[in-house]
C-alpha positions in Angstrom: 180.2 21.6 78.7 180.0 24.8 76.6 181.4 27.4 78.5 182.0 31.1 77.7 184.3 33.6 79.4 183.5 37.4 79.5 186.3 40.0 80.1 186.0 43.7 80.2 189.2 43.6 77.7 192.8 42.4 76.7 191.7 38.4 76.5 191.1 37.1 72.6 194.4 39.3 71.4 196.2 37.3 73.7 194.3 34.2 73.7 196.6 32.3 71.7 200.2 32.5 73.2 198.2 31.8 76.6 197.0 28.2 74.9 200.7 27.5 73.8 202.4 28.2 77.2 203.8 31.3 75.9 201.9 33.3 78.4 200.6 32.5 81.9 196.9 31.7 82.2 196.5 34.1 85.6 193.7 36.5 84.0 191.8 34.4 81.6 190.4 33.1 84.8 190.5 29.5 84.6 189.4 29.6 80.8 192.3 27.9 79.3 192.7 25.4 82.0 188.9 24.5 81.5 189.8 24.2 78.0 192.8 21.9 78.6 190.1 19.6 80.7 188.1 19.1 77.4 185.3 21.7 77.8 184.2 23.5 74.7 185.2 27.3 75.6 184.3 30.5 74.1 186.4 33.4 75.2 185.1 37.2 74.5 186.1 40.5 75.3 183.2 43.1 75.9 182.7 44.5 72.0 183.7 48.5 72.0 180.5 50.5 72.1 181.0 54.3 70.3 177.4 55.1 70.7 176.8 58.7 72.0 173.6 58.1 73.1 174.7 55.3 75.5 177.1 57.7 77.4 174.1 60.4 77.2 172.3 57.6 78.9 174.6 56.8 80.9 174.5 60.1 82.8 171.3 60.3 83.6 170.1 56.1 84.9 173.8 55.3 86.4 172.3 56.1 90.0 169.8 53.2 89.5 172.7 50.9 88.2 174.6 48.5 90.2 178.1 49.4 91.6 180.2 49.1 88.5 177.9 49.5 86.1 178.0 51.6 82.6 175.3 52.0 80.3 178.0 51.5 77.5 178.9 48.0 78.7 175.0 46.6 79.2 174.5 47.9 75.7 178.2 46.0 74.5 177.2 42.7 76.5 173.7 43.0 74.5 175.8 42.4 71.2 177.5 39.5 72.9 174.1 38.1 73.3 173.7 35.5 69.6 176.7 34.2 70.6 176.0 32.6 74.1 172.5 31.2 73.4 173.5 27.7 73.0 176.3 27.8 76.2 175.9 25.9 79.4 177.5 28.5 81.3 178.9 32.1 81.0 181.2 33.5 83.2 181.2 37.4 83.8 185.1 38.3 84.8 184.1 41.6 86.4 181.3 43.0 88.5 180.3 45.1 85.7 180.6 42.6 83.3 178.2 40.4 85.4 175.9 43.1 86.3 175.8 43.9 82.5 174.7 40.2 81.5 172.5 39.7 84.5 170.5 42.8 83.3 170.0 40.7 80.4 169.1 37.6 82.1 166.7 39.1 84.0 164.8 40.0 80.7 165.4 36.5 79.8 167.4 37.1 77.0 170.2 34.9 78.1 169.0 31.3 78.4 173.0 30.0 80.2 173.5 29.6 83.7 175.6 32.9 84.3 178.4 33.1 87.3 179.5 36.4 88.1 183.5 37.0 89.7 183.2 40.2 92.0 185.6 41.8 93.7 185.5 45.4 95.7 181.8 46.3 95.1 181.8 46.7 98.7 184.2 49.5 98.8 182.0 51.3 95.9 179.7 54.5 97.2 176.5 54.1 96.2 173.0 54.4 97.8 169.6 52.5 97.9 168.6 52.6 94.4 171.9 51.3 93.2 171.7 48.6 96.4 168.7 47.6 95.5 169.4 46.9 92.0 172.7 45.3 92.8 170.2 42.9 95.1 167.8 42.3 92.2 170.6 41.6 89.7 172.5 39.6 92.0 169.7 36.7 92.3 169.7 35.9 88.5 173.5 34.8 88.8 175.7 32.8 90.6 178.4 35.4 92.5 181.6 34.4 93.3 184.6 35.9 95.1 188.6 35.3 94.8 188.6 34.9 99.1 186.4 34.8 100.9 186.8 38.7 102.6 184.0 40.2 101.0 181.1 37.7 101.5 179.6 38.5 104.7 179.4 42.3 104.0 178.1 41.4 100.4 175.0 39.9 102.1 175.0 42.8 104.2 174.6 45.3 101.8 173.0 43.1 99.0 171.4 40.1 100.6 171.0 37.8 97.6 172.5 34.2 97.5 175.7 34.0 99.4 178.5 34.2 97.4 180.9 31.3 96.6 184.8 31.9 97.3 187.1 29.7 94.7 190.2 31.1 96.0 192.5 32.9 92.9 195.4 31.2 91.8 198.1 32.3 89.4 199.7 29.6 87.1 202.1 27.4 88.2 204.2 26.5 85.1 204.9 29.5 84.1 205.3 31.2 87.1 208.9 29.6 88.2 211.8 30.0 89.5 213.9 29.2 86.1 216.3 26.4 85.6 219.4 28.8 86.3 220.2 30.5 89.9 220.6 33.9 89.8 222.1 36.6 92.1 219.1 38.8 93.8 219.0 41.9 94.8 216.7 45.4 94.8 213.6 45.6 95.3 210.8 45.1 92.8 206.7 46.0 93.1 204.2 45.7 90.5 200.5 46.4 90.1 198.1 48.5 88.8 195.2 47.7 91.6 193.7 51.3 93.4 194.0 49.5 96.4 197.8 50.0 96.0 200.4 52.1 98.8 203.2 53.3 96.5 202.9 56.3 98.9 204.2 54.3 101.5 207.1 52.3 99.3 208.7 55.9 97.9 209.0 56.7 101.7 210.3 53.6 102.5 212.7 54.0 99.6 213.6 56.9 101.2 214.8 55.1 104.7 216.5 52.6 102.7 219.1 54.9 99.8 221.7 52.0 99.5 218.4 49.6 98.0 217.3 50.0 94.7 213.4 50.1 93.8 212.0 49.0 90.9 208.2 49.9 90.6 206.1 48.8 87.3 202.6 50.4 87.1 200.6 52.7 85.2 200.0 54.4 88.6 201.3 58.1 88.0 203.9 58.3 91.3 204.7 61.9 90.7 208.1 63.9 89.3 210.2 64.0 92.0 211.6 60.0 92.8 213.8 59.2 94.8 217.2 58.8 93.4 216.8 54.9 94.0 213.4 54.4 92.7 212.8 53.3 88.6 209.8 53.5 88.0 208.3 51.6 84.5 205.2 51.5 82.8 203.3 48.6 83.3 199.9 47.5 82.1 198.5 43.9 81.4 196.5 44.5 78.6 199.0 46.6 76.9 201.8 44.4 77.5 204.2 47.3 78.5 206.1 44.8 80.3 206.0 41.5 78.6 205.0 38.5 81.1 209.0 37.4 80.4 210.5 40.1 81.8 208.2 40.4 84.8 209.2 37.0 85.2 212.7 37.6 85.2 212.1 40.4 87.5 210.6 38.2 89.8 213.8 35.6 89.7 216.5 38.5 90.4 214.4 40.2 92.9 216.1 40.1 96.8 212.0 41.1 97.7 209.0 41.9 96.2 207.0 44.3 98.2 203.3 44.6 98.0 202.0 47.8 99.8 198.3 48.3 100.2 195.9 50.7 101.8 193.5 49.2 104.6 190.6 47.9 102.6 188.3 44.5 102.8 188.9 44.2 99.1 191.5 41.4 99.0 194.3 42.7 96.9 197.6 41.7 95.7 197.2 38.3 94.5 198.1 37.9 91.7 201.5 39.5 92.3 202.5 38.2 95.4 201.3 34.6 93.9 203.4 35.3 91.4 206.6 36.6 93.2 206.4 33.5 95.2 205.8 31.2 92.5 209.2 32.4 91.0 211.2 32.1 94.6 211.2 35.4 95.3 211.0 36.8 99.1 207.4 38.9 99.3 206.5 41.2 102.2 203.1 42.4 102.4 200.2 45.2 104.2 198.4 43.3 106.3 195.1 44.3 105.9 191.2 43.3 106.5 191.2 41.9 102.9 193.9 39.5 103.8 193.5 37.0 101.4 196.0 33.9 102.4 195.5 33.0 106.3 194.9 29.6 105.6 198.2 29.1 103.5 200.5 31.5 104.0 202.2 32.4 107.8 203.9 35.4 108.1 207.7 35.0 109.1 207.7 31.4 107.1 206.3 32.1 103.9 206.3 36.1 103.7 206.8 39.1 105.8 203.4 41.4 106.6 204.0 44.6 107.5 201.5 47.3 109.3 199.3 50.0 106.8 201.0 53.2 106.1 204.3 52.0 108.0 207.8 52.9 106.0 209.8 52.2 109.1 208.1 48.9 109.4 208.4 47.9 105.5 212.0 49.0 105.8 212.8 46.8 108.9 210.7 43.7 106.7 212.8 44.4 103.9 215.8 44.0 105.4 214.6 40.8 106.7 213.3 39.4 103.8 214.8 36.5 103.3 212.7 33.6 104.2 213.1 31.0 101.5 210.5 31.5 98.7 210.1 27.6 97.4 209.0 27.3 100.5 205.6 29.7 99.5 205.5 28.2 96.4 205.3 24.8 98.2 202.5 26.1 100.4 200.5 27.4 97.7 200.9 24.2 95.0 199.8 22.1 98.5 197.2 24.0 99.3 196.0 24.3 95.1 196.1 27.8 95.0 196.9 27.5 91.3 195.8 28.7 88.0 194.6 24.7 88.0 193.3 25.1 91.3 191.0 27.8 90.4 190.1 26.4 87.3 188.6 23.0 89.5 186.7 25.0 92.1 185.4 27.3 89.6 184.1 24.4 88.0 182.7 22.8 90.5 179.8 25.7 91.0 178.5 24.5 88.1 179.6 21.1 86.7 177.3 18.4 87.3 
């Protein structure tokens, strides 16, 4: 099959080194496995739009657009347009992405099946006009979800067809645990995700002096840091970090703590996959967007902690020390894999 991938940004400059191995596949979405499998495979980031008159525009219609939507990127999709007529498939990476091209299909200028990954539309404030044009858009795609969390309140709010969950995966060979075994120790958290509690960790930090933290975002976490805390720029699409040294990050870690605030949105895959796929001890919020009941038990394969807890994150961090081949096991088992994805991604829409 013919198959295009849309991103909102940061794909085709790192397209290549992804293809080689030299990068993991995580956030291409199941593209380059796809493309291992012998499917032809277009990959595209959203074309820059400078227009003026599309931000003007943008002011005055965004109330009638779908959560996630900007005038900019329906106009940037539109120029995507000549290259996707003769594709099978085209999958949107984004919600705004999707509701971008699904604009287009509903005027029938985009001929290819389109599937649309969502995630936290939910959470987005909007009122009836923007519902009901979410709904509208919604039924010229196929939507799909990385867990299943969001899908009964998506009908909720949207109706529409029922979205499909393909469960996210991270990849598997590059994510490891490294051929050498190395001494652990601090603590190390990473993302760039709203959804994100570093509130919580810097107090924690605080209970816990003779620990160092390492924090990587972009997230501002204000002047005054702890004496223990780093804290590093980090940004996917800028490659701040590079994926190596995350990687080794992972492997020296002692624990790699993902705090969250309460939300339905699942959050903190990718790094917790990620962590775990390198052997590294992860605890976790426990929140309503919970994303890995079926897999993953708390106690054997991480450590969840309470919302807006330090004493509790402190107490799992101390703790933390459950065995983490024993996550990777669970999630290569249960083929919650870059692979894994890739297969029940495929399967919406392969015949």
């Amino acid at each position: 099959m013919k198959i295009a991938f849309v991103y909102a940004g940061g794909r085709e400059a790192r397209l290549e080194a992804a293809r080689l191995g030299n990068a993991p596949t995580d956030f291409f979405y199941g593209a380059i496995e796809m493309e291992r499998d012998g499917h032809v495979i277009q990959v595209h980031d959203l074309p820059a739009v400078p227009s003026k008159f599309s931000r003007y525009l943008n002011r005055f219609v965004r109330r009638w657009l779908p959560p996630k939507t900007q005038v900019p990127d329906i106009f940037a999709a539109g120029k995507l347009l000549h290259l996707l007529q003769d594709c099978d498939a085209v999958i949107a990476t984004t919600s705004g992405t999707a509701f971008a091209l699904g604009i287009w299909k509903k005027l029938g200028k985009l001929p290819a099946r389109l599937i649309g990954i969502h995630c936290g539309i939910v959470n987005c404030r909007h009122d009836l006009p923007r519902a009901k044009s979410a709904a509208a858009i919604l039924k010229a795609m196929t939507p799909v979800l990385f867990a299943d969390n969001e899908a009964s309140e998506m009908e909720n709010q949207f109706g529409g067809p029922k979205p499909a969950s393909v469960w996210f995966g991270v990849d598997e060979e590059y994510w490891n645990p490294g051929p050498v075994v190395r001494t652990r120790n601090g603590v190390l958290a990473v993302g760039n995700d709203g959804r994100r509690d570093y509130e919580t960790l810097l107090k924690t930090a605080t209970l816990l002096p003779e620990v160092s933290f390492k924090i990587v975002t972009r997230i501002s976490l204000g002047q005054d840091l702890p004496p223990n805390v780093k804290h590093l720029h980090g940004d996917w699409s800028t490659d701040a970090v590079s994926d190596e040294t995350l990687r080794e990050f992972y492997r020296s870690a002692a624990c790699v703590a993902v705090p969250l605030h309460e939300s339905i949105q699942p959050s903190g895959q990718s790094v917790a996959m990620q962590a775990m796929m390198c052997g590294a001890p992860v605890v976790m919020t426990r929140t309503p967007g919970w994303w890995g009941a079926e897999v993953l038990r708390s106690g054997e394969h991480l450590f969840e902690v309470p919302p807006k807890n330090p004493e509790a994150l402190a107490a799992a961090i101390r703790q933390a020390a459950c065995p983490g081949l024993l996550a990777r096991q669970a999630l290569l088992a249960a083929g919650w894999t870059g692979k894994g994805f890739a297969k029940r991604l495929g399967g919406i829409f392969s015949p």
